[in-house]
N, C-alpha and C positions, 0 to 999 in steps of 0.2 A: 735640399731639393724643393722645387715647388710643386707644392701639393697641387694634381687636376684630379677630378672625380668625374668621369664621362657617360651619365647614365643617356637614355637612349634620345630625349631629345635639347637636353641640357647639357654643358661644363661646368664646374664649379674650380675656380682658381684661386689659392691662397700664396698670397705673395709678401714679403717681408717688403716693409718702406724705410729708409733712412733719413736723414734730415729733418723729420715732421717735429714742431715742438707744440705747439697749441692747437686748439680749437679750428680757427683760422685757415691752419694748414690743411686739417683733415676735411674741409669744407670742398677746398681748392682743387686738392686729388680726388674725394668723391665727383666734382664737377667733372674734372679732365676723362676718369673711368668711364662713364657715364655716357659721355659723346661721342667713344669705342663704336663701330659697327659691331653688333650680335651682343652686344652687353645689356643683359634684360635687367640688372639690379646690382648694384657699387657698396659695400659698407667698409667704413677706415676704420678701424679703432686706434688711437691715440695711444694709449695704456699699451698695445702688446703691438705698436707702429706694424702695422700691418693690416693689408685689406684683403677682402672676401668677396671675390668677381663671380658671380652668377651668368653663362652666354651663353647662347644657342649654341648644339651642336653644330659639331663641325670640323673644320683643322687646327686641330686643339695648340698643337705648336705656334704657328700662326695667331690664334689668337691670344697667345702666352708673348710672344714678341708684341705683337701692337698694345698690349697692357704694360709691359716695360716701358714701352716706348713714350707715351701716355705718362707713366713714370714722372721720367726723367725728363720730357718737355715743360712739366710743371713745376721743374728746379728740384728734384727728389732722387734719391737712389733706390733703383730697385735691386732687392736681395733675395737671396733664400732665405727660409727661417732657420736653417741649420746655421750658416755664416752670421747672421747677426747673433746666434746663439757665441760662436765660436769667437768673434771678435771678442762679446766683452769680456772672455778670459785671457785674451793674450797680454802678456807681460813685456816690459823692457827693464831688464837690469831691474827685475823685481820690485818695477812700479807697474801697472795696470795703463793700459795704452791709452784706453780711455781721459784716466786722469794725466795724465802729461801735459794736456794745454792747460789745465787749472794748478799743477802745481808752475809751470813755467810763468804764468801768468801771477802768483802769490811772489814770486821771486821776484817780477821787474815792479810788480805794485806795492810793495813792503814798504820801500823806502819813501816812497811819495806820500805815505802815511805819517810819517816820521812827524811832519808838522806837527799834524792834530793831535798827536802824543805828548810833541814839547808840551803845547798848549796846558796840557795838564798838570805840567809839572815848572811850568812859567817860564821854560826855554824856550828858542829862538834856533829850531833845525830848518830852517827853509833850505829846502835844496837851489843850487843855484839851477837858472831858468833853460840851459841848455841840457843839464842834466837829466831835467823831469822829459823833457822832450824825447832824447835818445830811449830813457826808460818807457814812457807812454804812447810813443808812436808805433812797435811790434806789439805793443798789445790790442793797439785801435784795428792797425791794418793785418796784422800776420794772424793773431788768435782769433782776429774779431772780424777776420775776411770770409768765414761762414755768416756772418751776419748783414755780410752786403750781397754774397749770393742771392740769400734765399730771400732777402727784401730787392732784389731787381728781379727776379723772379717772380713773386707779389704784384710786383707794378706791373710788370708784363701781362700778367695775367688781369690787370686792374682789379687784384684785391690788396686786403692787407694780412699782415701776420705779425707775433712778434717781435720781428727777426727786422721789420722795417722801425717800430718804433725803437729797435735799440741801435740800432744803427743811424735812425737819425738823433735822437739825444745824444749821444757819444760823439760823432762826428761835429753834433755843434757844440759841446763841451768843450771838444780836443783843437776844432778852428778856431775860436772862440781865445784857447789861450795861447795858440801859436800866434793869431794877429796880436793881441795884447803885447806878448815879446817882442816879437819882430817892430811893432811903433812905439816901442819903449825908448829912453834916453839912457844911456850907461849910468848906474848910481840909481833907477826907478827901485823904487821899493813894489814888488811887483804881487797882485794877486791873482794866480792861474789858476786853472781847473783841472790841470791834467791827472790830478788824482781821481777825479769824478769820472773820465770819461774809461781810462784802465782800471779803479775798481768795479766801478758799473759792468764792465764787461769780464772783470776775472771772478763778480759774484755771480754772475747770471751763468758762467759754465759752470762755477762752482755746484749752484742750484742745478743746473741738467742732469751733472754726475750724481748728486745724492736723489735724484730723481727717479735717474736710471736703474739705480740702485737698488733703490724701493721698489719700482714697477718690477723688476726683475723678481722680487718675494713673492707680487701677487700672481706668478706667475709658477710658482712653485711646486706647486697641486700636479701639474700636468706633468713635469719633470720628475717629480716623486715617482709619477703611476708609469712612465714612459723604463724608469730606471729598473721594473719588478722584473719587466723582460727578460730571462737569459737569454745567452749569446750559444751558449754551446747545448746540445743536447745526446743522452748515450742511446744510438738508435740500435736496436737488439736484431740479430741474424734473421733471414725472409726463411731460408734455408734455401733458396732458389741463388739470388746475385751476391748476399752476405751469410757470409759463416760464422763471423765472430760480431761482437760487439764493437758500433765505430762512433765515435766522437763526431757531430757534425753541427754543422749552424742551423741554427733552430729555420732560419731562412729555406732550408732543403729540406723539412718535411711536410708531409704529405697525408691526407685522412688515411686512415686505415694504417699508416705507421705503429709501432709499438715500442717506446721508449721504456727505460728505465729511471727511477728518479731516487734517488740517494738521500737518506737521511739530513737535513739541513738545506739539499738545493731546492730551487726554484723549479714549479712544471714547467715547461718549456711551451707547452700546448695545451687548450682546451682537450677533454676528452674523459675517457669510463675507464676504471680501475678495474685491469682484468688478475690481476696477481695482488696478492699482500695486500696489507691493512696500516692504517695510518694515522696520523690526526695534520690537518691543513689549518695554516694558519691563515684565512680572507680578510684579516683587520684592514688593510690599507683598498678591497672591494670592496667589502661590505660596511664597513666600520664595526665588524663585531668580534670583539677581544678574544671569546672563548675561541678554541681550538674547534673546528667540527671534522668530525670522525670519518674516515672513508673510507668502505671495502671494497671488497668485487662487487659489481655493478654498479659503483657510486660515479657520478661525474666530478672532475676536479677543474679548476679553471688554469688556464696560465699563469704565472706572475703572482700565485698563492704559493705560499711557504711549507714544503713538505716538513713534517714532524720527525719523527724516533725511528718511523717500517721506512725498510724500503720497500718500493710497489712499483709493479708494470701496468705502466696507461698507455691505452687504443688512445692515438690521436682523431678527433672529432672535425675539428675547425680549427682552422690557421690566420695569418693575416689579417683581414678587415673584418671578415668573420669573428674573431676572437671576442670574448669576453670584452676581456681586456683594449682590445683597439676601441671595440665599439664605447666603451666607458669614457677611453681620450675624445672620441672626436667628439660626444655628447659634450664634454668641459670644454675642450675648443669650439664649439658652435656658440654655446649660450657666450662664453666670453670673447668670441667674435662679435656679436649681435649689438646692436642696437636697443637699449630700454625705451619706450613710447618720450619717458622726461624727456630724453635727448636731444628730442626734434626742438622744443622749447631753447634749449642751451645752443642747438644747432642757428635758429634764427639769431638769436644774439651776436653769436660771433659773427653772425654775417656783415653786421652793419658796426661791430665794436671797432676794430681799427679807424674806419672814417671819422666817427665821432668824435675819437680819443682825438685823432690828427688835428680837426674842428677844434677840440678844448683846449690842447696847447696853444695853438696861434691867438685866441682868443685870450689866453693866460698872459701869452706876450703882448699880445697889445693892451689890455688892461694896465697890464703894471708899468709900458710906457706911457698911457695916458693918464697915469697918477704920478711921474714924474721919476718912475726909476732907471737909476743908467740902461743903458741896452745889454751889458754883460748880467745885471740885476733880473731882467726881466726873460732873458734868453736862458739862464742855468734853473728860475722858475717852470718855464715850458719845458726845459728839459728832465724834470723832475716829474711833472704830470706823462710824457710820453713813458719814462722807464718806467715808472710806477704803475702804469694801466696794463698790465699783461692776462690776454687771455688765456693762459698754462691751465690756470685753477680753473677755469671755468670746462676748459676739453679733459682735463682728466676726473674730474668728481664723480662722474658717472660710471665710464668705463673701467676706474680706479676699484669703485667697489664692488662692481658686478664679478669680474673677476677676485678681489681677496672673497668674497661672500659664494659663490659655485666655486671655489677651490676648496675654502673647507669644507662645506656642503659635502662633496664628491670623496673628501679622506674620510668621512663619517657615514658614507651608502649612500646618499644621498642627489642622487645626479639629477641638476634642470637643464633642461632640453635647453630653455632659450631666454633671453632677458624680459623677454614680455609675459613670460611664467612666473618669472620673477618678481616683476613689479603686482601683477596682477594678484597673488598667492597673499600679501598680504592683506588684502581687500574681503575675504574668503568669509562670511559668512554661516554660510551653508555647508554641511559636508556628509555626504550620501557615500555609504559603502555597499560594495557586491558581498554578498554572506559568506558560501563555500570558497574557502580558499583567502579570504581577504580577513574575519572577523573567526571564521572559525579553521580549525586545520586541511579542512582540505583532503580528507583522506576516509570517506565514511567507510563504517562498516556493516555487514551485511546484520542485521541484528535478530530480525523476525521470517519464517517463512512461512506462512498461513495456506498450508495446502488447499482445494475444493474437496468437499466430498468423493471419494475414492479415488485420490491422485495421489501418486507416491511424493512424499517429498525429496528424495534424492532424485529422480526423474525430475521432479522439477528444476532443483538445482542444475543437476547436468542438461538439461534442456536450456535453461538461461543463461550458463555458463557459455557453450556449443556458441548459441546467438551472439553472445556480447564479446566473444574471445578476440576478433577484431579491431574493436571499439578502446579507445583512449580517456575515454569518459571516465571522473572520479565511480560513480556509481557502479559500469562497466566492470572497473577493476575491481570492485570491494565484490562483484559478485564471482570473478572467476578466484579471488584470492579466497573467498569460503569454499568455491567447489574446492581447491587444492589443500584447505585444511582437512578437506573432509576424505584425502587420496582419493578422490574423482579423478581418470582422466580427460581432458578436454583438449579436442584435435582444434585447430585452427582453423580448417575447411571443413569442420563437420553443418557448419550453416553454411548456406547458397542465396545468392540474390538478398544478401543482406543491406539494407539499407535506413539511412541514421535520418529521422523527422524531428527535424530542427526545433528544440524548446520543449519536443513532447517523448521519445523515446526510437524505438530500431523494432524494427520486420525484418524475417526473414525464413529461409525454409530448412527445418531440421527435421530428417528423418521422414521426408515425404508430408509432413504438415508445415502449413503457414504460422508461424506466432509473432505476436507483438508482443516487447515489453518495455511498458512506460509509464506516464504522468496519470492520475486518477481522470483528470482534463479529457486527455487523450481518448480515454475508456468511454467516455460523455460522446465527445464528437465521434468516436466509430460509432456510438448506440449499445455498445456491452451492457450486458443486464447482469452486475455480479453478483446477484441473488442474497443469499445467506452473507458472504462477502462485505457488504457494503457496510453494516453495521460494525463489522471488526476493523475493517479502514478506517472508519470514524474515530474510534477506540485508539486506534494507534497513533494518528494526527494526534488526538488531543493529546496526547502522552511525548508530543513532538516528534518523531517520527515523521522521517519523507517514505511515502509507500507507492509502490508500483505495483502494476496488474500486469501478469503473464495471460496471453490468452492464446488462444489456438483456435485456426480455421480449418477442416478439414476439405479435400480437392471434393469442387462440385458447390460446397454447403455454401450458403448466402450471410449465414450469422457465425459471429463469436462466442466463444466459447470458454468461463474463464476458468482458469488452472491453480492459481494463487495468488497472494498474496507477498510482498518482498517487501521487510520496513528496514530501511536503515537509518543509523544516526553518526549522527558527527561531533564532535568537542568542540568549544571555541578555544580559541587561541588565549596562551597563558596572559600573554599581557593586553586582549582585549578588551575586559573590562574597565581597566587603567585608564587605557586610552580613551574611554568614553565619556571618562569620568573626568579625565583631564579638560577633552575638546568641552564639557559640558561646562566646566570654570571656566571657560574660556567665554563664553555665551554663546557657542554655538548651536543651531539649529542642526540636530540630527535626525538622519534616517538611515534606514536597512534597508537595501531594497532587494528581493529573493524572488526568487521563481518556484521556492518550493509553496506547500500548501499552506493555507491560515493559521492551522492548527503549529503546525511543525516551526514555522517562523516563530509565531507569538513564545514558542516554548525557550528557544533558544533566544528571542529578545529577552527576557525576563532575567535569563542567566547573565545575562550581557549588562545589563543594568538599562534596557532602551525602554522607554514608557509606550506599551501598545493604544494605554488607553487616548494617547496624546498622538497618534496618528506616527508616530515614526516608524512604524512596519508597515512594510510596502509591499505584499507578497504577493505570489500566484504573477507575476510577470515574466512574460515571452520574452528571451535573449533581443530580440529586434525591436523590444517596446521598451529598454531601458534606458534610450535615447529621448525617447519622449516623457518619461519620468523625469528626466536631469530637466529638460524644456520645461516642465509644468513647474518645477520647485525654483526656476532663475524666475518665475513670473512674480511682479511685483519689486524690481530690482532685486533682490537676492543674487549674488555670489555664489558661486557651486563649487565648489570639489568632487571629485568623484573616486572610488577608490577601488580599483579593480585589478586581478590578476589572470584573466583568461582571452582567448578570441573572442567569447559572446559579451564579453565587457566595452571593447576597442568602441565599437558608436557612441558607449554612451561618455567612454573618456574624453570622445571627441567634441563632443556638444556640450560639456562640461566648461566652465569657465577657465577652470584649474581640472588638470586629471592625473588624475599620480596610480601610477601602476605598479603593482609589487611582484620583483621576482622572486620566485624561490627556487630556482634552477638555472642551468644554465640550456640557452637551446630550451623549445619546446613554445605552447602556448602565449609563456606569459611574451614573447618578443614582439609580438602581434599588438599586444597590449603599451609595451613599451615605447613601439613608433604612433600609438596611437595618444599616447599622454605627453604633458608637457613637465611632468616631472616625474623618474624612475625611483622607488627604494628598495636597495639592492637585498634587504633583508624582508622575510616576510612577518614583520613585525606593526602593529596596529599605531603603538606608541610613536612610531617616524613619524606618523601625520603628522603630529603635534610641533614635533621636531624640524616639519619642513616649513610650516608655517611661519613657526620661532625664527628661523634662519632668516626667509623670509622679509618679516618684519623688521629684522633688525639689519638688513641691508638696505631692503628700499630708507628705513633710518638714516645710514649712511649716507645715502645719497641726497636725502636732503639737508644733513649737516653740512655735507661738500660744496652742495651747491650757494647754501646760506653763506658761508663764510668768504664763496669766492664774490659771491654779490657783494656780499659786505666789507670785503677789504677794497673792491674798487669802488661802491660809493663812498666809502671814508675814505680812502687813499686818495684821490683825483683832485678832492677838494681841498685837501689837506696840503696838498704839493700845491695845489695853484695858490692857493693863499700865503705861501711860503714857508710852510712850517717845517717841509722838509726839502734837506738836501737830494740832489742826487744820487750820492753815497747811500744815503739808508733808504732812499725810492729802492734802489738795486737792490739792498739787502733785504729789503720788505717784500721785493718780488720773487725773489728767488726761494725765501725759505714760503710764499704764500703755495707752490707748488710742490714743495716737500710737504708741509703741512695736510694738504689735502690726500697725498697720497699717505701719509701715516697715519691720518685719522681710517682710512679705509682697513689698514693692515690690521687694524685692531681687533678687525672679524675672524683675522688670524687664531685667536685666543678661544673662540666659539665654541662649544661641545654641547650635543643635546643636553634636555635637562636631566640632573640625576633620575633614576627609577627608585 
């Protein structure tokens, strides 16, 4: 099917291309897209022959036929991406359909070989001159009739690809020896080239098929994650419409559904373990080997590996919703996308076919104005056209981007887009959010510093009452102490409660106004926490983040304060690792926090961060950590950023690089997620390092690819025009210089963060 995405005032179309082989092509079809009414932005990718149509809303069908249409006017096939999937497993008589024109083509070209074999062994197979004919002319015009398509096609459109220069070196090979025969004299001892012009053309499919082949690995990733899906799911009695237990397509359910999941199968859906206990295995979401545990209340994603229990999961999220979809389409966007190099690679092949075309003609007449026969000077120029192919040049980029975010994405590691990509290994700088990203994320209530003749359990249960609504880690650490302490705490025992962004929540319990929040906060109300203040101090230093309850009563103008609330948090087992690592690395670090001086400074020191060196950034407001990220890019500096909540998403945004860490499924960090350009699906400090690495050694890749494809055509072109090589090995030099490039990419295939 072809993928449309229809948000309100956009489409987005993902369409499978056929026919495309180089650079050249994909130039051609971006052009054709492009000049589509309602098409705001066209990208091809080469590597996964398929483009990503961006267009006004509208009549979405409609604009899915004028994009075929568009197609296939530019000499291309348009497909589904399911059908180009499906083709290249079909079989004939247990040959692969694909390969059929290359093995038919090793058959009729075998023999015309036969020469250059005597050669070696000082016999004398010349085939006679009719024979090479019959053999070499179905492979010129029948195998090699995709190759005159798609180069009149080219012309039409006055570009080139290609598909035109093999079509014209072959065709003048193959004339070239049919006129020789034909003005021959019976008895000529005869030198044809019809082996030039059917090998030329039975290596250049050769090469597309182990091409295809290859692209098809780096494509891997996304068929791995697509395959975790199950098909079947056991949806358990409503006691309303079902009474028993029914087998159904995971396609028919619905939130609030409640399945069962069987020792060894697959969840069917995201969603919360309302029965039984388990252990999930998320290596192929997360990249994390260990099993993790899941009881009642735990969320489990799709297309994770249920353990030993069996357990009843509430469906949560389905379809595009899912965990899981959202993972694929994150891998298909960035390996759709475009890297910044490619526009560089993009201008080349614009102007590559004219000039190659320009260097042959100039080859030929050179070599007749130094006096060689015209068959001499013509199999020369036919040498430099086969030889100049721009394959290497259109796949180097797109080749790696995808092997490089496929493994990424098997190892937790998902990038948004190819410009995350390239840019990630540039990264300098790298700023992390504290709670939740460096440290776990789960404080606990530690200290309650009652006032002078206030009960501490009334405070408790007063603060509890308040925050019972609230989502906030702090929030929770305070109602999970009232319930250690068998407090009950009603949900609507606060009224007109309300959350003051960066500083704390108001609200009315029990006929009084209270606030409870930031030390900050207590400043800007004007709270005088008298005897108070000196113990706050006390507890900061000691790292400790501390809050002030306070209480207004009806009528009274001032505050009034109640206590004292410190809580502390652990850093994360492998954050100091990672600190230590980013820091061999040379990177420039920071923490940037919103709690107090004291509290941050404490928990840098744990962390291994140097206070005295400015990397503690603390006491910053949710909405000023955008500005933070701006002051540390000053001076060129690189940013990273590293966050897992909503009050993070600005400053991921304004981050060079922003990598956001889930540690659930659903909830804050997704906010966070479309706000970065790179996701780690594990909330693990060490990935930084890990996404870096990857990184680095893609954008790598893509400048080996591109080196070698410059460099086989400035050696190659010159090397053919001066005559050193035949046509024969121009073909075969061309054909594996496209293999080549995409097997040096796969090689990222092998990738794994670095040991711990």
């Amino acid at each position: 099917m072809n993928t449309i995405t229809t948000p309100a005032a956009s489409a987005q179309i993902d369409l499978g291309i056929g026919g495309m082989t180089c650079a050249s092509c994909v130039l051609r079809v971006e052009k054709a897209l492009k000049k589509q009414p309602g098409v705001l932005e066209a990208t091809v990718n080469l590597a996964t022959e398929s483009a990503r149509v961006l267009t006004t809303g509208g009549d979405a069908p409609e604009a899915l036929a004028r994009i075929k249409r568009a197609v296939r006017d530019a000499g291309y096939e348009p497909r589904s991406m399911e059908a180009m999937d499906a083709a290249a497993d079909q079989r004939w008589m247990g040959v692969s359909v694909d390969f059929l024109p290359v093995l038919i083509g090793i058959v009729l070209s075998a023999p015309l070989v036969l020469p250059m074999v005597g050669d070696l062994f000082g016999k004398h197979w010349m085939l006679p001159a009719w024979i090479q004919f019959v053999l070499a002319t179905p492979v010129q015009f029948v195998l090699g009739a995709r190759f005159y398509r798609a180069g009149w096609h080219a012309l039409k459109a006055r570009s080139g690809n290609m598909e035109l220069l093999v079509s014209i070196g072959t065709t003048a090979a193959w004339a070239l020896s049919t006129w020789l025969w034909w003005r021959s004299e019976p008895g000529d001892m005869l030198h044809l080239y019809f082996e030039a012009s059917a090998v030329v053309i039975t290596l250049v499919l050769l090469g597309k098929w182990l091409e295809a082949r290859a692209k098809r690995q780096t494509t891997s990733a996304i068929r791995a994650l697509q395959s975790l899906r199950p098909e079947r799911a056991h949806l358990l009695p409503d006691g309303i419409r079902r009474t028993e237990i029914t087998d159904v397509s995971v396609d028919e359910l619905l939130p609030g559904d409640v399945v069962r999941v069987l020792p060894g199968e697959r969840f069917a859906a995201d969603g919360t373990v309302v029965q039984g206990s388990t252990q999930a295995d998320e290596s192929m979401l997360t990249g994390e080997a260990m099993p993790v545990l899941k009881e009642v209340g735990d969320g489990v994603t799709g297309g994770s590996l249920n353990g030993e229990g069996a357990v009843e999961v509430k469906v949560r999220a389905i379809g595009a919703q899912s965990v899981l979809a959202q993972i694929i389409a994150l891998v298909q966007d960035a390996q759709a996308g475009k890297a910044p190099v490619q526009r560089m690679v993009d201008q080349v092949a614009a102007v590559f076919v004219p000039v190659v075309l320009v260097i042959a003609l100039i080859t030929m007449l050179g070599w007749l104005w130094t006096g060689a026969p015209m068959e001499e000077a013509l199999i020369h120029a036919v040498a430099v056209l086969v030889i100049a192919c721009p394959c290497a040049l259109g796949l180097a980029t797109p080749a790696a981007i995808m092997a490089g975010t496929g493994v990424a994405a098997k190892h937790g590691i998902l990038i948004k887009d190819a410009q995350a990509l390239e840019i990630a290994h540039k990264v300098d700088t790298v700023a992390f959010d504290k709670t939740g990203t460096l440290t776990e994320g789960h404080p606990r209530l530690l200290v309650i510093e009652a006032a002078e003749g206030v009960d501490e359990l009334a405070v408790l249960q007063a603060a509890a009452a308040l925050q019972a609504q609230s989502s906030h880690p702090l929030a929770r650490a305070v109602v999970e102490a009232a319930a250690a302490r068998s407090l009950t705490v009603q949900t609507d025992a606060a009224t007109d409660v309300q959350a003051v962004s960066g500083r704390g929540s108001q609200g009315t319990v029990q006929g009084s106004l209270l606030a409870l929040g930031s030390l900050r906060w207590m400043d800007e109300l004007h709270v005088d926490l008298g005897p108070l203040s000196a113990r706050a101090l006390v507890l900061q230093q000691q790292g400790s983040t501390v809050s002030a309850l306070v209480s207004q009563t009806t009528g009274a103008s001032g505050w009034s304060p109640m206590a004292l609330l410190a809580f502390g948090d652990e850093p994360k087992a492998g954050a100091a690792a990672a600190i230590a690592e980013l820091r061999a690395a040379g990177m420039r670090l920071f923490m940037v926090s919103g709690d107090n001086q004291g509290a941050a400074m404490a928990m840098a020191t744990r962390l291994g961060l140097r206070a005295d060196a400015g990397e503690v950034i603390a006491e910053v407001l949710p909405g000023d950590k955008a500005a933070v990220v701006r002051r540390l890019k000053e001076g060129g500096h690189v940013v990273s950023m590293i966050g897992d909540g909503v009050n993070d998403a600005p400053a991921l945004a304004a981050a060079d690089v922003g990598m956001a860490m889930s540690h659930s499924q659903g909830g804050s960090s997704d906010v966070a997620m479309h706000a970065a350009g790179i996701t780690l699906m594990r909330g693990d400090p060490q990935m930084v390092a890990a996404a870096l690495d990857i990184s680095r050694r893609t954008v790598s890749k893509i400048r080996q690819n591109l080196f070698w494809a410059f460099a086989y055509n400035v050696a190659g072109i010159p090397l053919a025009a001066l005559g050193f090589l035949s046509p024969v090995v121009a073909g075969a030099a061309m054909a594996l210089s496209s293999v080549s490039v995409v097997s040096n990419a796969l090689l990222l295939k092998r990738w794994k963060p670095p040991q711990r």
